[in-house]
N, C-alpha and C positions, 0 to 999 in steps of 0.2 A: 571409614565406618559409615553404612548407608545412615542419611537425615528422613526425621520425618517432618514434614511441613504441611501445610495445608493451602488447598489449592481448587479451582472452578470447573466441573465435571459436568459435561452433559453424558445421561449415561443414555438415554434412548430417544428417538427424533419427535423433535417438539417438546419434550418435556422439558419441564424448567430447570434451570441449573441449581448443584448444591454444590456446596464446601465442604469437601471429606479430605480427609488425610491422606496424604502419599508417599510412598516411599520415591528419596533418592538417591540412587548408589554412587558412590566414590567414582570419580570420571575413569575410564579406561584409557588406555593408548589412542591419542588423538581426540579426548574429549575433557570437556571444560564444566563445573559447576558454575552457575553465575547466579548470585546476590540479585534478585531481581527489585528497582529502585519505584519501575513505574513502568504501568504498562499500558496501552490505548486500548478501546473497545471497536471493535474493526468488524466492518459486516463481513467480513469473512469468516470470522466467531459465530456469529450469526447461521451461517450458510452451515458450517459443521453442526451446529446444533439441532437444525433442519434438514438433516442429511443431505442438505445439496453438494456433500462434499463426493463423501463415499457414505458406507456404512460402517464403519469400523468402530464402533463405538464398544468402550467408553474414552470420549477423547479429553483430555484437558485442552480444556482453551486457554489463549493469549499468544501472541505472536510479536505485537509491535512495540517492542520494549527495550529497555534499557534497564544496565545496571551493572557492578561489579563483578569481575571475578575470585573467586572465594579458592579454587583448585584448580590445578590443571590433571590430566594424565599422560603418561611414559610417551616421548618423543614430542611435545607441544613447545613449539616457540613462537609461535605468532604473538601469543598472549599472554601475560602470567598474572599471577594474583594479588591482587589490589589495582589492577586496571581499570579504566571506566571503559563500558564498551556499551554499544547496539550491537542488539541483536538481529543476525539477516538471513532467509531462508532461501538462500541461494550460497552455499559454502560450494565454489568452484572446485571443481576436482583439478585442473592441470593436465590433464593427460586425454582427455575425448576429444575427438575430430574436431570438435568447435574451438576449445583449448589451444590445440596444438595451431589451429590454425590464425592464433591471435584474436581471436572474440569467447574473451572468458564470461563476457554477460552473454552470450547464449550458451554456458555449458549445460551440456545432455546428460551429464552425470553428479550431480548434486549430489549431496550425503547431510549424512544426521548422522548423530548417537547412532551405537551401534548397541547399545545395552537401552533396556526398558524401565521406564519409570513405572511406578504399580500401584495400584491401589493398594489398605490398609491388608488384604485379606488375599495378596500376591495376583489379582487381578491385574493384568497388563494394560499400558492407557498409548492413546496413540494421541500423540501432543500435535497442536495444532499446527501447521504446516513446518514439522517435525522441531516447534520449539516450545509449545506446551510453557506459557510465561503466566498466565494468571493463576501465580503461585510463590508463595515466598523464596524457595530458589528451584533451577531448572538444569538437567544436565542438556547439552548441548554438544554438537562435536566444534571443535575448535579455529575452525573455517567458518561458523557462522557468527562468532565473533566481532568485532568488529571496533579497535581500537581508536576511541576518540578525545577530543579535547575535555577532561575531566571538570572545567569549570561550565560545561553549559548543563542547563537545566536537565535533570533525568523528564519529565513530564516531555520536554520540547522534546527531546532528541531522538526517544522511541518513537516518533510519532515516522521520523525517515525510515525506521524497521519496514514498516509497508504502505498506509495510505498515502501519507505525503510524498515519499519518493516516487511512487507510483506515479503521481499526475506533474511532479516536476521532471521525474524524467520522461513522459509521454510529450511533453513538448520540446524539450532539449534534446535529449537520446533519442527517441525513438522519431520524432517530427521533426528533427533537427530545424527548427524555429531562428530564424536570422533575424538579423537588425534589420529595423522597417517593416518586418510580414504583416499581414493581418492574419489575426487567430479568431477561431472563434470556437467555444469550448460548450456545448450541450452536454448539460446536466451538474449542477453548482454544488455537489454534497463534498464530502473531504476530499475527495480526489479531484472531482473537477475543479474547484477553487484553490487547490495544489497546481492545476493546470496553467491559471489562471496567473500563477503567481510566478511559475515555467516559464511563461510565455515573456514576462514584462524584463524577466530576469535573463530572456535573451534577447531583449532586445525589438520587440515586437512595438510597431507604432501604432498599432489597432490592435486590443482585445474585447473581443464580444459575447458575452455571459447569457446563456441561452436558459434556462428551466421552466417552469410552473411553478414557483414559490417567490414569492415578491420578497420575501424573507432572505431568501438564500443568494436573491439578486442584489441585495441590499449588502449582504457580507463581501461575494462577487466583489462590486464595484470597492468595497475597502481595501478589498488585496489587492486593486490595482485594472481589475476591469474598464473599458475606458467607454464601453456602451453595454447596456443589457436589455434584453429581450423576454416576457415574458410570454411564450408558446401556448401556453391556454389560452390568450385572444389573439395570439398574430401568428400569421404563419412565419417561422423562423426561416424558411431558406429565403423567403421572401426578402424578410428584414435584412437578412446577413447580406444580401446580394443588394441592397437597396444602399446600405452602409459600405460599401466596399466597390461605389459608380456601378452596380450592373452588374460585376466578375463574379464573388463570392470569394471567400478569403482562402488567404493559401495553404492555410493548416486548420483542419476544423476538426477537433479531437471530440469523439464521442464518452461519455466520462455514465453512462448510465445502460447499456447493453440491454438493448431490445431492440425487435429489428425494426420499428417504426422510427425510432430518434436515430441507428443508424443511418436507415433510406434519407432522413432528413440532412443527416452528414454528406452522405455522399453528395447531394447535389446542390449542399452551401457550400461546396468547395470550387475555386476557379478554376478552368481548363489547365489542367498539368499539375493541380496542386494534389495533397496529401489530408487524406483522411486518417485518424488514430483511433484504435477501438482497443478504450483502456476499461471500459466499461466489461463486466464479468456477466458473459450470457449464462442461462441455465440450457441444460443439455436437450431439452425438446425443442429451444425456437430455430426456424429456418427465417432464411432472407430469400429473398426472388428480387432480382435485377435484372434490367433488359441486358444479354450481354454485349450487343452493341454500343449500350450509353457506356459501359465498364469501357469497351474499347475506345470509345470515339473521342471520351473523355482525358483520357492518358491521365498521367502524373500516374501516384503511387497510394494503393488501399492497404493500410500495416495495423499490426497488431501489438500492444504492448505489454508484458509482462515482467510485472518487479519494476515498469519506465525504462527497461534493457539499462537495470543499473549494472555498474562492477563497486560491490559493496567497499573495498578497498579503498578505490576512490572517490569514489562521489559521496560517500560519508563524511569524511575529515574536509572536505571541500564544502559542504554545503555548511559544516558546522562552522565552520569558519567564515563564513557568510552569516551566518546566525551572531556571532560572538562579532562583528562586527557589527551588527545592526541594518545588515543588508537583506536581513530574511527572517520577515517576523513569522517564528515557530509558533510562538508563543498561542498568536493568535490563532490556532489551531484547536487550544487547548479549550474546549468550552466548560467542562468543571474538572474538580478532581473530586474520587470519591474512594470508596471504601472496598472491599476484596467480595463484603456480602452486596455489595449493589447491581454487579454486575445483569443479573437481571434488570431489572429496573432499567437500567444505560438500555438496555435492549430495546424496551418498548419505548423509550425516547427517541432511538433510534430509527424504529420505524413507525415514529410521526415526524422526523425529520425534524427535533429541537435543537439537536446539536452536530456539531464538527465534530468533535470528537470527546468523550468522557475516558479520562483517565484515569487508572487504578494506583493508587500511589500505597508504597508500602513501609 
């Protein structure tokens, strides 16, 4: 029998969010209800609400979350109910070219629910990166589930749903970051300092914490930063190259997308080394690069999406790291707050006070 719960709806771009009631129907074949515990406020909420997504509005927002499952439907074994899981918006398909060819973090064919959650008045809602979580529960399809050690924190654990995994797999996955590199990471908000903590966790004997905010270089250096830079008075490829004899470091992950702190990426990086652009451009910037420095320079210019996780794995692995005391989540969490706050997290948001505000439920 469909639930009604209440949940965060931006219904037109820029307007402020409200809390209206939505329908959620009974999972179908391949889909999962999930008890939602606690969810992150993630600038990609943000971007939906701004229409820098699409226009499809009205969308529920929440995405990076954790929580129980409450039901499954017809044909689900991944998951059943009373599990603890994260939530992740890359449910691999198995069967696309990238699949079949043994790289399921780049599958092409990703899925959601196949049925629609609705506003009170059968209004159709398009859940934010098909998982629609700031809400007391969420249908989902049962691949984006994501089975995990039930004793860690709900607040921490949603937090690998997207920010955090993002920038820890942008240095491992996608930078593949080795013992002894130097890293150096431009732009220190959730994700770069995710990066930050990437980097130390593979083993990097140099990390260098690049922003504008003496603030965020401060947090930086607590995850493990080993030098930090602050770019409003110094030039950073400068620095980075000054720190690293001359070369420039061998992984410099751009964690803020624009093409000025990219151009800056590209040439804090040492001959052969590897640039990361985990940072989310909006669709009008261009880059202009000589194309000879691109060549003359070699190494490798990569893009990171999701930190090329496989939700499968690299969840139960970093939680485990967590419940060990090898990976403080925690410190991620800058407050917990309430289901009507979520505005408010916004404009916190963007004056840069916190990591991240959590919706705890």
């Amino acid at each position: 029998m469909a639930q009604q719960v209440q949940g965060v709806i931006a219904r037109a771009k820029g307007a402020p969010v409200t809390i209206e009631t939505i329908i959620v129907p009974d999972p179908g074949p391949g889909e999962a209800v999930v008890k939602v515990q606690a969810c992150g406020v993630c600038h990609t909420d943000l971007h939906y609400r701004e229409g820098g997504i699409n226009d499809e509005f009205p969308f529920l927002l929440g995405h990076e979350a954790a929580g129980v499952v409450e039901s499954v439907g017809e044909g689900v074994s991944e998951v059943a109910p009373g599990d603890f899981v994260i939530l992740n918006w890359r449910a691999v398909c198995g069967q696309c070219r990238a699949c079949l060819r043994g790289r399921p973090q780049y599958c092409f064919n990703t899925h959601n629910a196949k049925q629609k959650m609705t506003l009170a008045d059968g209004t159709e809602l398009s859940p934010a990166l098909g998982i629609g979580a700031f809400a007391e529960k969420t249908l989902v399809a049962a691949g984006q589930c994501t089975k995990v050690d039930p004793a860690a924190s709900p607040a921490a654990a949603g937090l690998l749903g997207c920010g955090v995994m993002a920038g820890i797999g942008a240095a491992i996955n996608t930078g593949a970051v080795g013992r002894g590199d130097s890293v150096a990471v431009i732009g220190c908000g959730g994700v770069g300092n995710a990066s930050v903590v990437g980097a130390r966790l593979a083993g990097a004997a140099k990390v260098i914490a690049v922003d504008i905010d003496d603030k965020k270089l401060e947090t930086a250096r607590a995850l493990g930063a080993t030098h930090t830079v602050n770019s409003r008075a110094t030039d950073p490829v400068e620095a980075v190259r000054q720190l690293t004899g001359g070369f420039g470091a061998d992984v410099v992950i751009e964690a803020v997308g624009r093409p000025e702190t990219y151009e800056q990426a590209f040439y804090a990086r040492d001959l052969a080394g590897t640039v990361v652009l985990v940072g989310v451009p909006t669709p009008e910037m261009r880059l202009d690069l000589p194309l000879l420095d691109v060549f003359g320079r070699g190494g490798a210019l990569k893009s990171s999406w999701y930190g090329d996780c496989l939700p499968s794995r690299d969840f139960p692995m970093l939680i485990d790291l967590y419940r060990q005391g090898r990976l403080d989540l925690d410190a991620f969490v800058t407050e917990t707050i309430a289901l009507d706050e979520v505005e408010k997290a916004f404009e916190r948001m963007h004056h840069g006070d916190v990591l991240r505000s959590v919706v705890m439920f």
